[in-house]
N, C-alpha and C positions, 0 to 999 in steps of 0.2 A: 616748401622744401620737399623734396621727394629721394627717398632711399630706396632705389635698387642695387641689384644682385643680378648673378650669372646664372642663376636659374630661371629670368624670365621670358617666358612664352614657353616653358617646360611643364607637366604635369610631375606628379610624386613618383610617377612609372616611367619619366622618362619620353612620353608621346608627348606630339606636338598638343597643344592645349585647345580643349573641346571651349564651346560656348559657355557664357558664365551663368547659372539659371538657380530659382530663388526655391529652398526647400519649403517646405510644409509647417517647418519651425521658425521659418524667417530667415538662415543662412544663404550666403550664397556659395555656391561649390562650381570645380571648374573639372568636371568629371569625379575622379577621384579626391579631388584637391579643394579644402576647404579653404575659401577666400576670405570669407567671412563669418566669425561666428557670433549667430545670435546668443541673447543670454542666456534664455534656453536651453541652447545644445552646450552655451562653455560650462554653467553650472551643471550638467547632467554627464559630460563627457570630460572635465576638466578638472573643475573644483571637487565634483564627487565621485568620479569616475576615476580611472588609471590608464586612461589612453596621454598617447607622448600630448605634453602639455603646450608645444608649437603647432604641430601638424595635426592633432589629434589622433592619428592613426591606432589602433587596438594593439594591444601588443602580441596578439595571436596574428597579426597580420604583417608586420615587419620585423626585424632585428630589433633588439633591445640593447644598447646598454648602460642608459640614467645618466643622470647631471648632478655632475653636486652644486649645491646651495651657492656657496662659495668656491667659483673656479679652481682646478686642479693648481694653474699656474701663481694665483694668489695664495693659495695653501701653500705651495713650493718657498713662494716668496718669501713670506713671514713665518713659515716653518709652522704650521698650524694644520699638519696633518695630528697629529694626536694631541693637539689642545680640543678643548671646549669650548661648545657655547653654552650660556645656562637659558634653556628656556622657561617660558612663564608659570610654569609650574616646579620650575627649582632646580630640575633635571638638568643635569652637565650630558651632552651627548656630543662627540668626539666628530669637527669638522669632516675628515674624509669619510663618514659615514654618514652627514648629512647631503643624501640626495633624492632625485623625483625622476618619475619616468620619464624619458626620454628613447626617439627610435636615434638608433646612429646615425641614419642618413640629415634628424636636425642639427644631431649633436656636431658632426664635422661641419655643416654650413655655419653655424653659430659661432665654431669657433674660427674658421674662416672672417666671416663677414666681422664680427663683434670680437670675440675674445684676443685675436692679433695683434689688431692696430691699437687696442684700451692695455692690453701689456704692456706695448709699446711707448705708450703717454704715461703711464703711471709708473715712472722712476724712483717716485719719491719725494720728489720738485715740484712743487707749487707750477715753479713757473712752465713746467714742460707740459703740465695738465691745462694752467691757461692760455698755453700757446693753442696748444693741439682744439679747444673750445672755440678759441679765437678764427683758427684758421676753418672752420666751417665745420664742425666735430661734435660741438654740443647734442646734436641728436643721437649720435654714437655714441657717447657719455650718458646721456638721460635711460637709451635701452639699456644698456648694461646693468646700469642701478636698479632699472623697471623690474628687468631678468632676475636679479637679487631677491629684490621686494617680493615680487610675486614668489618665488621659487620657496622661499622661507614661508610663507603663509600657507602653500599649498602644502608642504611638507608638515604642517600642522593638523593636517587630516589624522595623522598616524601617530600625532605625540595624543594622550592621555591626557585630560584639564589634572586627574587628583592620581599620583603614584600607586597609592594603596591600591591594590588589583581588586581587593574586595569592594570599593565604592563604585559604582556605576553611574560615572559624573560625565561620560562622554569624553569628547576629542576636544582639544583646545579649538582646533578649524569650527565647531559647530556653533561657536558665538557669531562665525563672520560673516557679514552680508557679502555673499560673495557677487550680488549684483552692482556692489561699489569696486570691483576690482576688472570686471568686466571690461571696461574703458583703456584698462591699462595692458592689458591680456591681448588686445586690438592693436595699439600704440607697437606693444615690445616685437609684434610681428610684423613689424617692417622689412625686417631684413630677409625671411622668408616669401613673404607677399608685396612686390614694389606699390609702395603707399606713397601719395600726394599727402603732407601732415604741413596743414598750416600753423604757422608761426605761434598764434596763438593758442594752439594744444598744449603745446612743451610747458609744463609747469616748473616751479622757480627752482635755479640751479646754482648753486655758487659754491668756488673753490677757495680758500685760505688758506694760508700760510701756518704752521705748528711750533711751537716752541718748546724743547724739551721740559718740563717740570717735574713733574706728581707721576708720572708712571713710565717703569721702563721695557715696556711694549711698544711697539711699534705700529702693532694694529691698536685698530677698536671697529665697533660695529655699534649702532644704536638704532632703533626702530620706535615709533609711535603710532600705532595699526588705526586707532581712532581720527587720525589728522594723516593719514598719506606722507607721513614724514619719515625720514632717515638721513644719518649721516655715514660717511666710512673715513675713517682717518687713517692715511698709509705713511709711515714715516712721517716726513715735515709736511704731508698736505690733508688737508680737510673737505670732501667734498659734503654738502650739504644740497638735500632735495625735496621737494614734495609736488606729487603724482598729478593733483585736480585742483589746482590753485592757478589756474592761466595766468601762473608770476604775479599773484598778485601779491603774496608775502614780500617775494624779490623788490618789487617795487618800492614798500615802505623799506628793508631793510636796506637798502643802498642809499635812501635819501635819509635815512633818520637815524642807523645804526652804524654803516661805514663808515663817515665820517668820523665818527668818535673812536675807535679804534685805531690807535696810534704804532701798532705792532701785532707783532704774531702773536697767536691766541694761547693758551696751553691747555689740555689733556680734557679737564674740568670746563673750562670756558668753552672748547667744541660742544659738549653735552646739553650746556646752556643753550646756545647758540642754534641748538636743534629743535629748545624748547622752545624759544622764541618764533621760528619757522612754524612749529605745529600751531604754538596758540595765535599768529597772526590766522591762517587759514584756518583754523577754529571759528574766529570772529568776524571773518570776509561777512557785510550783511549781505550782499548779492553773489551766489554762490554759480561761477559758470558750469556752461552747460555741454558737453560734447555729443558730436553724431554722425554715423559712417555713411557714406554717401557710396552709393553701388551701381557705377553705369554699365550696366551688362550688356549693352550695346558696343560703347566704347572702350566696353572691360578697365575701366578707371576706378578704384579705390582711391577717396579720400576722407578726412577726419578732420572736421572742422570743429569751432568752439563757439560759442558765444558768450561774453564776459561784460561787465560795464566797463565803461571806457576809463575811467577813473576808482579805482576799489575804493572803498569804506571799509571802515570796521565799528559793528556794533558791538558796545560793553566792553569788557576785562575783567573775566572772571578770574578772581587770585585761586578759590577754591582751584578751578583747573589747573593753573598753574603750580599749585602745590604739589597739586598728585602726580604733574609733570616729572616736576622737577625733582620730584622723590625718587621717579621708575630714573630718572634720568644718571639721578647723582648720589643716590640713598647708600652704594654699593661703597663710597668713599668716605661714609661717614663722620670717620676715626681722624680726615684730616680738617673738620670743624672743631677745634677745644671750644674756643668760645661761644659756641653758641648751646653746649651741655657733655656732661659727662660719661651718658649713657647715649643707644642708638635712638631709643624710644624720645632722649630729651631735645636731640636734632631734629627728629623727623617732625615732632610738636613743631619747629622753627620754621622748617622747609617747608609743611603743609602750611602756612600760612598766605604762601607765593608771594612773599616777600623776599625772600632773602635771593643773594644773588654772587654769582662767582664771578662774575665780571664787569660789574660796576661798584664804587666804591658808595657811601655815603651821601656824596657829592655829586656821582651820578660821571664820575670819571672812570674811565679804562684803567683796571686793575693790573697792572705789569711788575711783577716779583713773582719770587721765587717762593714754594707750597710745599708742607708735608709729603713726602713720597708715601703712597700706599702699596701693599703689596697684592 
């Protein structure tokens, strides 16, 4: 598959485009115009830097004016300009003011190329998100989440791991190997840089259907930074993703998971549903491998993969699963009676990575009606 744009055979300036030729770091640049970054220059200009996070450009060199994390027109949507997200240090910080640099001349392409036409699919409808997937879209779908992912992590540069201004515990970003996001940083600039991305890059992507239950929001948002995982739930639909798994979660969970699912999921069971995606690529035992291919001759970018042809999965670790399923579900835990009285007496339950919101005893799909949390 190959994603282009109206900007190609253009430089960042607008000149016809010079030769592609290989830096001192390993990139490739096309004058001004960075075609490829090593990881090198993305962790030094990107991840820890504050040049625009598509194009790289400094911001003493172009317009500025930043991206939020979460789209303006998603924030519209769900009305979550002055709700919160809580990040992992506890901190509620107020959507419209979660954003990252950005020059305006990516920010209008991006939302040209990207943020339009994924408005436009995402009604609310399961089925309009599967159409639009089906009709050849999925890689317009995968960036957009990519765009997400990345943009949340990188905005963690700025958040503080411990609130108390008196400890000097660093940035939340300083745990991340930002050499593991490198790949995806590559991928999401497609639509800036016309990329050839074979099939098997696209890591696993799958959309559901929602059932009103347990909460009456309409969004949700979930991330797993250690497994490339996330979900977004918009209204009735569920997309579910992970970044460096060449589908190979997707694979088991359509043959072993889909099937038993006899209906729409609810609020609780998306969260699951997420932890399961993580801890399959957790356990992949052969872990693919991607790599940018750079003909500076025939000026062709591509991004290939290599993957076994059949995935495995070594072990099942519950401990993981517990601690999943805690970050996952721990926030709702007022609607487990049975499993204890107090938060401390569920969490004992949860971290066991036993327990489960959408399988029964039996190992049947859980479909009733749950506790509403607030």
């Amino acid at each position: 598959m190959k994603y282009e744009n109206s900007s190609e055979g253009w430089d960042a300036t607008g000149d016809l485009a010079l030769t592609w030729t290989k830096t001192d770091d390993g990139s490739i640049v096309d004058g001004s115009k960075v075609i490829y970054f090593s990881t090198q220059r993305f962790i030094r200009d990107i991840a820890l830097g504050n040049c625009c996070f598509i194009c790289g450009a400094a911001p003493d060199t172009k317009p500025f004016n930043d991206e939020h994390v979460f789209p303006r027109w998603l924030l519209q949507r769900y009305n979550l300009f002055s709700r919160t997200i809580t990040l992992p240090n506890g901190r509620p910080v107020r959507y419209d003011r979660h954003t990252v640099p950005c020059c305006e001349e990516c920010n209008t392409l991006m939302g040209r190329e990207i943020e339009l036409p994924i408005s436009a699919a995402l009604d609310g409808s399961p089925h309009s998100v599967q159409d639009f997937v089906a009709s050849g879209k999925g890689l317009h779908l995968f960036v957009w989440m990519g765009l997400i992912y990345l943009k949340l992590h990188l905005k963690n540069k700025t958040n503080r791991k411990v609130l108390d201004t008196r400890v000097d515990a660093g940035m939340i970003a300083d745990d991340y190997d930002w050499y593991l996001l490198h790949h995806l940083h590559t991928v999401i600039r497609c639509f800036y840089i016309p990329t050839i991305i074979e099939p098997e890059v696209i890591g696993s992507l799958m959309v559901y259907p929602v059932r009103t239950e347990g909460s009456l929001d309409e969004f949700d948002f979930g991330d797993l930074h250690a497994t490339q995982t996330m979900m977004l739930r918009l209204g009735r639909t569920a997309i579910f993703v992970v970044f460096d798994d060449s589908r190979g979660a997707q694979s088991y969970i359509q043959h072993n998971m889909l099937p038993k699912l006899t209906g729409p999921i609810s609020e609780l069971q998306v969260r699951e549903i997420m932890v399961e995606f993580a801890m399959l690529n957790w356990h992949l035992k052969e872990r693919p491998s991607f790599q940018s291919l750079c003909d500076t001759v025939r000026e062709e970018h591509t991004i290939i993969a290599r993957r076994s042809e059949r995935p495995e999965l070594v072990g099942w670790d519950l401990e993981v699963r517990g601690q999943l399923m805690w970050n996952a579900i721990g926030h709702a835990w007022s609607t487990f009676p049975s499993l204890g009285a107090s938060e401390e007496e569920v969490k004992k339950v949860v971290l066991t990575g036993n327990m489960s919101v959408l399988w029964d005893n039996n190992g049947d799909f859980i479909l009733g009606d749950t506790k509403r949390w607030k």
